[in-house]
N, C-alpha and C positions, 0 to 999 in steps of 0.2 A: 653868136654862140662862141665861147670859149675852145680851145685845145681839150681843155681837161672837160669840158661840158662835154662835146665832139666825143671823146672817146670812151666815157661814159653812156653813150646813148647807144654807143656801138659796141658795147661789151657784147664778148661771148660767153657763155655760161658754160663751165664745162662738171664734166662728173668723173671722178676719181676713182679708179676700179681699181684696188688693191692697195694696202697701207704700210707696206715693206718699202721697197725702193718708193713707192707714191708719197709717202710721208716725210722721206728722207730729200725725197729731190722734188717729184711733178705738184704736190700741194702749194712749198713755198716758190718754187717757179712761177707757177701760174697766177700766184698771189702777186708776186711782184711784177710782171709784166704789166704793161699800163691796161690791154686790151681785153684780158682773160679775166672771169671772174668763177672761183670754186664754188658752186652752188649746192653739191652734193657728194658725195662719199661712198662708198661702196667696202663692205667687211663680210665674210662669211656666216661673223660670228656679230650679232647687233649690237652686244656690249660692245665689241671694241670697236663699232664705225659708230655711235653713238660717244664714246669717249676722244676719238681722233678728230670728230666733228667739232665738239665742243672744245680741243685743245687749241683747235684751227680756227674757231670762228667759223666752221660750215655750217648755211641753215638746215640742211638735210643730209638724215645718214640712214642707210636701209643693209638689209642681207640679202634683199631681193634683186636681180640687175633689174626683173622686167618692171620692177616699178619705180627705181629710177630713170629709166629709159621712155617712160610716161610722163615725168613729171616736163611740164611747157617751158621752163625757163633753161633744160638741158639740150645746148645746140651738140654740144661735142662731147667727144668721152676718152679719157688714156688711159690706156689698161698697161697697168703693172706687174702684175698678178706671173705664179710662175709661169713657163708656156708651155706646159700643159694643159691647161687653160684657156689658151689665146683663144684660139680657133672657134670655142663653140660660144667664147663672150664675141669676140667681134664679131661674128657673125649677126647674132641678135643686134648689136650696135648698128653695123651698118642695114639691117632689114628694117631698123627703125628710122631710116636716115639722118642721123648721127656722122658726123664728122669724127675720125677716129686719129689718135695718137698712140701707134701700138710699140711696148717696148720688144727689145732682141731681147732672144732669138724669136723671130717672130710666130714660126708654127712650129711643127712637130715634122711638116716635110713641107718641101717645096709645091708638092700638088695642093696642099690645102693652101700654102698663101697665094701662090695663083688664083684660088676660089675666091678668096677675097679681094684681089684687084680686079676681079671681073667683076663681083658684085658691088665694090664703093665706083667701079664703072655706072654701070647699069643703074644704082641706087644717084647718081649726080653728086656722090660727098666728096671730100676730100679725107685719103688714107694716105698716114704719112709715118713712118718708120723715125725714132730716136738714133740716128747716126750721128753721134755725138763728135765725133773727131772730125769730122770737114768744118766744121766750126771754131777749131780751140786756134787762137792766133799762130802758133809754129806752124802745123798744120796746111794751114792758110798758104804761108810763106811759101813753105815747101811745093805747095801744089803751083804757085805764082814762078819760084825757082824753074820749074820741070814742065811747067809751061811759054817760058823762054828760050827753052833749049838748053841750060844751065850743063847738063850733065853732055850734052851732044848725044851720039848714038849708046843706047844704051846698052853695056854688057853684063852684067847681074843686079838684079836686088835681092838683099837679103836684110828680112827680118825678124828679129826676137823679141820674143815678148816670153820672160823667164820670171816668173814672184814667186812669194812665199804664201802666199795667204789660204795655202790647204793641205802644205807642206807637214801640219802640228797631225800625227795619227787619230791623236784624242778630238779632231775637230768633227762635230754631232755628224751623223746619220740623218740626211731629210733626203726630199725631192733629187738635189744638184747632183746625188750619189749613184741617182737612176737614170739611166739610159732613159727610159723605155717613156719618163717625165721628161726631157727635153735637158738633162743637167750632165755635166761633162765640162771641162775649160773652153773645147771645140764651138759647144754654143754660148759661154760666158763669154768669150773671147774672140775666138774667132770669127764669128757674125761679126763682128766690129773690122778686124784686119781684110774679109774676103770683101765688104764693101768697098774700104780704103783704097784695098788694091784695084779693084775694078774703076774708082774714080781718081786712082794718080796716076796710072798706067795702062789701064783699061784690060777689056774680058781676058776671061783664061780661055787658053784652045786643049787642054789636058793636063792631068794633077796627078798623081802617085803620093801614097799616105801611108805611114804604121800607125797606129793608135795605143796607147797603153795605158797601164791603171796601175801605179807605185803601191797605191796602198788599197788593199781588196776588200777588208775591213770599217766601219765606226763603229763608234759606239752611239745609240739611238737613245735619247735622254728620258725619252715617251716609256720605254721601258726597262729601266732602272740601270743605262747602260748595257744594256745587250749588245753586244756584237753584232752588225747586219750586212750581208756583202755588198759592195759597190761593185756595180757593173761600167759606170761613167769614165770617159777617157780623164786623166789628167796629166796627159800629156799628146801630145800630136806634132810627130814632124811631117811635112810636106813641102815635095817636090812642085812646081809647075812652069811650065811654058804657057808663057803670054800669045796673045794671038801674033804677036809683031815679034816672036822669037826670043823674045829677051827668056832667060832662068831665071827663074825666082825661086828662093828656098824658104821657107815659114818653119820656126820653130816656137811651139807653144809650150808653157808646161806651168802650173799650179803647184808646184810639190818644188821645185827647185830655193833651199836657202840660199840667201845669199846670190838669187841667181840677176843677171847685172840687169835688169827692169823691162822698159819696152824703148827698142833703136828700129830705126827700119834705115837701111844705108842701101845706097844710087850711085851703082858706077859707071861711068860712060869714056869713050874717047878723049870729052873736053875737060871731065871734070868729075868732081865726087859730093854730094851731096848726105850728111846724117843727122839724122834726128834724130831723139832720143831724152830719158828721161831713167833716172837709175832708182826714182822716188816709189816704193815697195807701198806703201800709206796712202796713195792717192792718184789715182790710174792719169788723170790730167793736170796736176799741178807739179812743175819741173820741168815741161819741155824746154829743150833748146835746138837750135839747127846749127850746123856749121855746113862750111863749104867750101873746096878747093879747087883752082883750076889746074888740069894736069899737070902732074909733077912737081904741085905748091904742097903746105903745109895747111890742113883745116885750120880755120879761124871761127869764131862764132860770127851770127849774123844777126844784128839788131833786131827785135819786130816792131816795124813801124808801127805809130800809133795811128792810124790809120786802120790798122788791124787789130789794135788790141782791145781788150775786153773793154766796157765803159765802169766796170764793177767787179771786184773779185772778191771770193769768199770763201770761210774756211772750209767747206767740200769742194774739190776743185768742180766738179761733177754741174753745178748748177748755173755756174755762168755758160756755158756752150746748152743747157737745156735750153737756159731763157732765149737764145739764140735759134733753137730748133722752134719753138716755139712762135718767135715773131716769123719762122717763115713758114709754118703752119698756117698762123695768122693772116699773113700776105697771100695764101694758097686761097683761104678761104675768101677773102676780101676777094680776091680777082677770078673765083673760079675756076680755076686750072690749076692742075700740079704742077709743082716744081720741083726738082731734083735734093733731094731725095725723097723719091717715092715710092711711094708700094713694090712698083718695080724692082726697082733697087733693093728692098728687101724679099723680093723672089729670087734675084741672081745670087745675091749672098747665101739664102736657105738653099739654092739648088746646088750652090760649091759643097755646103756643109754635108747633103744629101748624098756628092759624089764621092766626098772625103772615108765616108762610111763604106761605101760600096767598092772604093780604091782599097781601103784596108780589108776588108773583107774577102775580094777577088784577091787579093796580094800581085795587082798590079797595073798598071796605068788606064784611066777612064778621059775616056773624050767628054767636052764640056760643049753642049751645044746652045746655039746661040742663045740669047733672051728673048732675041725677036721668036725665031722657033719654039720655044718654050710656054711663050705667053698664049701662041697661036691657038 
């Protein structure tokens, strides 16, 4: 037998749970990976999982989960879907034993994605969170840098992640506007940074937060431009102490023009490490790293190819999917989880949970362990 027979025989079927970012990124990902095959679709609305089916080449498309989650050719499922959501599709996923790919932010709190790594526990699947940035080649580097010792003892990190894209007043009224829905920049964004940091630097031991909201206003297109208030942050600074004492400072914000994109800079005794990308259009295309040894001049650092993608494309977004994907794939093939895991997207929803509770108390929250946590 062939390579391509081989991998054909060992396709996984997966089912598509939401047709927003699922359309844009998880359909043609999975389509292009050798391993993964789209068998089904999922729409609230059946015209339009019935029209995304047929745009895609999917043989099935329903409104219903629990009858995709029936049908035998569906081993796995990525739910897209806002997350508000998440919680009570995955759950059915994984009671179905269903291998799951869920995207951030993953719940609404950190008690419910705990419920979930207990149950893709107990259920034997593999649950695996979309951490899209341990994947993209700078990234990589960086983590390879600061795994050498590059920076020596560390004395601050500080990262910014500053865009424009909710900055425009007139931009609609949905979900993202509402707290209470899971939408804010906090969980657009920051679920992606508190993972990060917990994997270049490892856990927080306490955080301190203000949270705010620029514009308290959209306008809601559903009905004929009304004005509807936003309670969602779009913006978030935070303080934190790592558990190995290093400061780290996080500033978030959605609303900022012109604001200079996503850096996270590394200072230490031997040296200074920065990443960064000033590209407003595309969260992962434009990284670059530089790096100085004390008292030098940053220079840029090549990315070996070795590290680099084998394929790029014009959403930066889909070559590091196809990446989480092969190691979903290798998760499943070998039965065990690999990093990043469910876990990992409990510590990150438990930061996000603290971040809330820090601004709310107006002042610093101990961050207990994951082990403790998960217990």
């Amino acid at each position: 037998m062939t390579n391509d027979e081989q991998q054909m025989t060992n396709q996984i079927g997966v089912a598509v749970i939401g047709t927003g970012f699922g359309q844009k990124i998880h359909i043609p990902g999975f389509q292009i990976h050798p391993r993964t095959q789209v068998v089904a679709v999922y729409n609230p609305h059946l015209d339009k999982a019935k029209a995304v089916a047929e745009s895609h080449n999917i043989p099935q498309a329903s409104d219903r989960l629990e009858d995709i989650l029936a049908m035998p050719d569906v081993q796995a499922v990525s739910i897209s879907t806002p997350p508000f959501l998440h919680y009570d599709m995955a759950q059915q996923v994984l009671q179905a034993g269903k291998h799951l790919l869920l995207e951030k932010p993953m719940t609404l709190s950190a008690t419910e994605t705990r419920d979930l790594y207990h149950l893709a526990k107990q259920q034997g699947v593999v649950a695996m969170p979309d951490f899209e940035f341990r994947f993209v080649p700078p990234w990589q580097l960086l983590a390879e840098h600061l795994e050498s010792g590059y920076v020596g003892q560390k004395r601050l990190i500080k990262i910014d992640w500053l865009v424009s894209s909710r900055a425009n007043a007139q931009r609609a009224w949905n979900w993202y506007a509402q707290k209470e829905k899971g939408g804010g920049a906090l969980g657009a964004v920051g679920s992606h940074a508190f993972d990060y940091i917990n994997w270049l630097f490892g856990s927080v031991r306490r955080l301190c937060a203000q949270m705010s909201t620029a514009i308290p206003e959209r306008p809601d297109p559903s009905q004929g431009g009304k004005l509807k208030p936003v309670d969602a942050d779009d913006t978030c600074l935070l303080m934190l102490e790592l558990a190995d004492g290093t400061p780290c400072q996080l500033c978030i914000s959605s609303v900022t023009y012109n604001g200079r994109g996503h850096f996270v800079e590394v200072y230490g005794d031997r040296g200074t490490l920065v990443l960064g990308s000033s590209n407003q259009n595309d969260y992962v295309h434009g990284f670059q790293l530089w790096a100085a040894p004390a008292g030098e001049s940053l220079s840029e650092v090549d990315i070996p190819k070795r590290l680099a993608f084998p394929q790029v494309y014009p959403d930066g977004r889909l070559a590091p999917f196809i990446r989480v994907v092969d190691q979903w794939v290798q998760s499943i093939d070998a039965d065990k989880h690999q990093s990043p895991s469910l876990a990992e997207g409990v510590y990150s929803q438990l930061l996000m949970d603290l971040t809330h509770q820090s601004h709310q108390e107006n002042s610093w929250v101990d961050v207990p362990s994951l082990s403790s946590f998960l217990a």
